[in-house]
C-alpha positions as CSV (number, residue, x, y, z in Angstrom):
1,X,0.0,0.0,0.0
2,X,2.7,2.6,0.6
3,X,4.7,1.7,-2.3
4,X,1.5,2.7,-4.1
5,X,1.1,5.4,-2.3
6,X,4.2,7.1,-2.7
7,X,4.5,6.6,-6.5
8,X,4.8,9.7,-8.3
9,X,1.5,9.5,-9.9
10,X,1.0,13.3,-10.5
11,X,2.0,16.7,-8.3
12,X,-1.0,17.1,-5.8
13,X,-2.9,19.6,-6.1
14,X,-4.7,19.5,-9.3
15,X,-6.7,16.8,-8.9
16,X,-7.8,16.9,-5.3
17,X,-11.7,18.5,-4.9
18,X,-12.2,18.2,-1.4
19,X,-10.6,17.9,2.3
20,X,-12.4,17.0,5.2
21,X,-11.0,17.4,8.6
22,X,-11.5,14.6,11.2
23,X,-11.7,16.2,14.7
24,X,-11.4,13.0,17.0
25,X,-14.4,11.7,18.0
26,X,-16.6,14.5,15.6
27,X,-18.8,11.5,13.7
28,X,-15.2,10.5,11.7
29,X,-15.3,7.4,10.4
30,X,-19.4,7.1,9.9
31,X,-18.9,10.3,7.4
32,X,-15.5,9.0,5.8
33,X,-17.6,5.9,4.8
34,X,-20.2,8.1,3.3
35,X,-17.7,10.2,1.1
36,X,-16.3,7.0,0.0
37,X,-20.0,6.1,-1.3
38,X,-20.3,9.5,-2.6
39,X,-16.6,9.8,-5.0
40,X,-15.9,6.2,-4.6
41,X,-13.6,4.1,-2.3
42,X,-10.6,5.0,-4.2
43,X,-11.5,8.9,-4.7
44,X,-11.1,8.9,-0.9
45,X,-7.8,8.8,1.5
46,X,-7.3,8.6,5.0
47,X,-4.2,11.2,5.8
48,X,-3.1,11.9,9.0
49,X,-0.2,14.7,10.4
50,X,1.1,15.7,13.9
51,X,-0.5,18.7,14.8
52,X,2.5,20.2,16.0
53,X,5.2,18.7,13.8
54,X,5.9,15.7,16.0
55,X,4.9,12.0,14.9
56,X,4.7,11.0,11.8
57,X,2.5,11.4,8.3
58,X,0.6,8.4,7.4
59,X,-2.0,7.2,4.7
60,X,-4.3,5.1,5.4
61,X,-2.4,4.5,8.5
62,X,1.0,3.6,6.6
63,X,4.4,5.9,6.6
64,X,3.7,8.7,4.2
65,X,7.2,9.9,2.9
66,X,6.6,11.8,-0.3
67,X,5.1,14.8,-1.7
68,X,3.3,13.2,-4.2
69,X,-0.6,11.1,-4.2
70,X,-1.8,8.7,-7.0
71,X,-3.9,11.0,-9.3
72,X,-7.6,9.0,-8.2
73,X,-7.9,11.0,-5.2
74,X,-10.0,13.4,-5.2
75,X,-10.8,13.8,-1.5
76,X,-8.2,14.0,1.8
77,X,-10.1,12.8,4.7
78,X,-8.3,12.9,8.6
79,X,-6.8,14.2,11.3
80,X,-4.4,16.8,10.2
81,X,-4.3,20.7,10.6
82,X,-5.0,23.1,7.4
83,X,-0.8,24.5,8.1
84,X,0.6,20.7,8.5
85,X,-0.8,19.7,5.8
86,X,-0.3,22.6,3.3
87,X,3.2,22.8,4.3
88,X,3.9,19.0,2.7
89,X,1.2,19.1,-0.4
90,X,0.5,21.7,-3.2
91,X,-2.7,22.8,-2.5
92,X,-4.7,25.5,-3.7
93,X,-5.7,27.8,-0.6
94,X,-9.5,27.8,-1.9
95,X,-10.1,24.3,-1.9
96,X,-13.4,23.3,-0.7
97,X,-12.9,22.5,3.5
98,X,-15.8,20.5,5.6
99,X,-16.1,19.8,9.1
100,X,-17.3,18.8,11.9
101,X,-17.9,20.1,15.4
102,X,-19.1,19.0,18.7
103,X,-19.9,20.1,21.9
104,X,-16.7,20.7,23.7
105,X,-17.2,19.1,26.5
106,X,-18.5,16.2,25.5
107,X,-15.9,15.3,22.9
108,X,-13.3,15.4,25.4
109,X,-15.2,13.2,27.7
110,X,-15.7,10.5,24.7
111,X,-12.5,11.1,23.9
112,X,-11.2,9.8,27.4
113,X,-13.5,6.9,27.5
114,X,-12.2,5.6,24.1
115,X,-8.8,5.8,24.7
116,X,-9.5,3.9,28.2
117,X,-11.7,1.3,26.4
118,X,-8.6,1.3,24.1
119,X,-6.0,0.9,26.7
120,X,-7.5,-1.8,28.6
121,X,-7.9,-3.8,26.0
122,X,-4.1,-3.6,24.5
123,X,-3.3,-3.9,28.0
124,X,-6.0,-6.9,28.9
125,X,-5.2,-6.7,32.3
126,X,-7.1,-9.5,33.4
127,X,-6.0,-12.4,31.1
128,X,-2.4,-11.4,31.6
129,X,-2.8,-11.0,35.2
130,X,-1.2,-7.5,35.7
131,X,-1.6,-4.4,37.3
132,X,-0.5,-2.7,34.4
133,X,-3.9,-0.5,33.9
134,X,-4.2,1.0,37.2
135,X,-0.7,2.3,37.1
136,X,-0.8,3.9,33.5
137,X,-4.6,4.9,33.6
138,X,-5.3,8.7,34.4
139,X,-8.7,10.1,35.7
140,X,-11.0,12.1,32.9
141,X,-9.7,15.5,34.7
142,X,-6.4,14.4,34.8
143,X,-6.9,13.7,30.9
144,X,-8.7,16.9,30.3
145,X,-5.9,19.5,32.2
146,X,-3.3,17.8,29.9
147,X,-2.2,20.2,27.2
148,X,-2.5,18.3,24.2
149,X,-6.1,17.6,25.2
150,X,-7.3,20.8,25.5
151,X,-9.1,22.4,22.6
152,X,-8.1,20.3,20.2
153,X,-10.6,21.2,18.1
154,X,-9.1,24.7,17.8
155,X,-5.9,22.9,17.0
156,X,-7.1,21.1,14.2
157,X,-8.7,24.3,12.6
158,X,-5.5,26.3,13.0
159,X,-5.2,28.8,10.5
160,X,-8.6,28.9,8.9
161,X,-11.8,30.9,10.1
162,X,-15.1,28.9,10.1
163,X,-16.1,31.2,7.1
164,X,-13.4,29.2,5.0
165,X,-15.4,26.4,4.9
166,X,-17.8,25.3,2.7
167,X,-19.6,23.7,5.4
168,X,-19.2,23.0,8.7
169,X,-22.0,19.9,10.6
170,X,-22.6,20.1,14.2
171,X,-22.6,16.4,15.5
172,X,-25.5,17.0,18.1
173,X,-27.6,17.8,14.5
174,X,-26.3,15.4,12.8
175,X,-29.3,14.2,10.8
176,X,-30.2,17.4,9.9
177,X,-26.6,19.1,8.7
178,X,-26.0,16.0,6.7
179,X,-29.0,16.6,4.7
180,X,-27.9,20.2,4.5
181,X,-23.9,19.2,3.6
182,X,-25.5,17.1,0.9
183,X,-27.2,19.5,-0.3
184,X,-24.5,22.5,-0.4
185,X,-21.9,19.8,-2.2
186,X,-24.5,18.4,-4.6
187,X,-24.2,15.2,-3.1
188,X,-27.0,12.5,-3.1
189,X,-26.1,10.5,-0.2
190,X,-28.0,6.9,1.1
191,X,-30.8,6.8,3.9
192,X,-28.2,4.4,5.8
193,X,-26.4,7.7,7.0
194,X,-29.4,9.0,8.4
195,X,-28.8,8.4,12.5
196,X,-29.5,10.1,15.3
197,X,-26.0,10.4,16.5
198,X,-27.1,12.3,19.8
199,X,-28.8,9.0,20.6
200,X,-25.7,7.5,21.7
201,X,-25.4,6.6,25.5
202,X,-23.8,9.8,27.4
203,X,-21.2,9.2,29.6
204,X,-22.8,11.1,33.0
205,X,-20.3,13.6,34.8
206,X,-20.4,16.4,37.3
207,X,-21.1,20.2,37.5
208,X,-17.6,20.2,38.7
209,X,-16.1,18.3,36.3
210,X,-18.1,19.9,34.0
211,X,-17.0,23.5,34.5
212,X,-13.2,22.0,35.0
213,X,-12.9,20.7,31.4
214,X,-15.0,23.9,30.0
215,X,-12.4,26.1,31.8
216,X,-9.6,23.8,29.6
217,X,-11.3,23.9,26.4
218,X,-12.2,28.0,26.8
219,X,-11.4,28.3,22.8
220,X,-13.3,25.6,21.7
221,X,-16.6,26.6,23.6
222,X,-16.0,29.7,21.7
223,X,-15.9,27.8,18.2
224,X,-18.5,25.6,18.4
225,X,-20.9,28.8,19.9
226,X,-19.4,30.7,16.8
227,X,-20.4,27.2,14.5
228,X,-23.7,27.2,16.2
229,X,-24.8,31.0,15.4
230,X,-23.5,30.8,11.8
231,X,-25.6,28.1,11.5
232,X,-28.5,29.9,12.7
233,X,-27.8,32.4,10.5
234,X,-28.0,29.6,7.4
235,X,-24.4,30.4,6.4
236,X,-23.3,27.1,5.4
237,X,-27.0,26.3,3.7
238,X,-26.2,28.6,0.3
C-alpha cells in the first residue's frame, strides 16, 4: 500500500476536490464511509499529520514519505491541521474544506472513554494478570488538564476561520446538517447515514467536572458557539 502510495503519480494539487478534517471523535469514520460512497472508495484517502510537527505522516495508516498522491484521489479525509498539511502538499488555498464540530465538553469526555476502552484492551489486564492498567490509567480531569487535550478542536482548525469552509455539521444535529452538507456539495447521499447520533449513550459527569474541562477547552466553547450561530444564521446552507 505505501509503495502505491508514494508513487509519483501526478504533483498534488490539481486533482484533489475536497478535504475534510477529522476532529477525533466529531462523527469520523461514519462520514469518511459516506464520502467514499459519494466519490468512490478509491477517490477517498485517509491522511493523518502531527499537529504540531511531531509523529509521523501516514495514509491510510501507513508511513507517508513523499510529496506526491496517485492521481484517483479526489478527496483527503483525517486528522491533520490546514498549516501541516499545506506545508507538505501543493494545495490550492481555496479548496473546498468540511467539518465537523461538537460540543466541547462532551468530545473530550468520549474522547477519554475511548482511549481507556482502548487501553484496557491492548493492555487486557485480566488475562495477563497485571496491574498494568491501574498504574498507567489517568482520571477524565487528569486527561482533560493535559495540554495536548485541550481544545483540540481549535488545534485542528489552526489557520482557517469557520467562514473558509464550505460547510461545517454540528454532531448533536447530525441528521439534519448532513441533509444540509449534501445538499451545499450536490451530493446525493443513502438513507443508511441517516442516524441520530445524539442517541448514543452519554457518559454522565459532574457540574464540577463539567465546569473544569470547559475552563480547559475556553477556545473551543467559543468555536463551536461561533459554528452554532453561523448556522442559525444559514451560512453554510447557500
Amino acid at each position: 500500500m505505501s509503495d502505491q502510495i508514494n508513487r509519483p503519480d501526478s504533483r498534488i494539487g490539481n486533482q484533489l476536490e475536497l478535504l475534510s478534517f477529522h476532529i477525533p471523535k466529531s462523527a469520523g469514520t461514519s462520514f469518511r464511509n459516506m464520502l467514499r460512497d459519494v466519490y468512490g472508495a478509491e477517490a477517498v484517502l485517509r491522511f493523518d499529520t502531527p499537529l504540531r510537527g511531531r509523529g509521523k505522516f501516514r495514509v491510510e495508516q501507513q508511513p507517508f514519505t513523499g510529496r506526491t498522491l496517485p492521481n484517483r484521489v479526489r478527496v483527503l479525509h483525517g486528522h491533520f491541521s490546514w498549516p501541516m498539511v499545506s506545508n507538505i502538499l501543493e494545495l490550492s488555498p481555496d479548496i473546498l474544506k468540511i467539518t465537523w464540530l461538537r460540543d466541547p465538553v462532551d468530545r473530550v469526555v468520549s474522547n477519554y472513554f475511548y482511549l481507556s476502552e482502548r487501553l484496557r484492551d491492548i493492555i487486557d489486564e485480566e488475562g495477563r494478570g497485571v496491574d498494568i492498567l491501574a498504574k498507567m490509567e489517568r482520571s477524565l480531569i487528569e486527561y482533560a488538564q493535559t495540554e495536548i487535550n485541550q481544545n483540540r478542536m481549535s488545534k485542528f482548525l489552526e489557520g482557517l476561520h469557520l467562514r473558509d469552509f464550505r460547510f461545517v455539521g454540528i454532531l448533536e444535529h447530525m441528521d439534519e446538517d448532513l441533509q444540509h452538507m449534501a445538499d451545499a456539495m450536490g451530493w446525493t447521499i443513502q438513507e443508511a447515514y441517516q442516524h441520530n447520533a445524539t442517541g448514543k449513550r452519554k457518559r454522565e459527569i459532574t457540574p464540577e467536572e463539567r465546569a473544569i474541562i470547559e475552563a480547559c477547552n475556553a477556545k473551543d466553547l467559543e468555536l463551536y458557539r461561533e459554528a452554532l450561530e453561523l448556522r442559525k444564521q444559514g451560512y453554510w446552507k447557500s
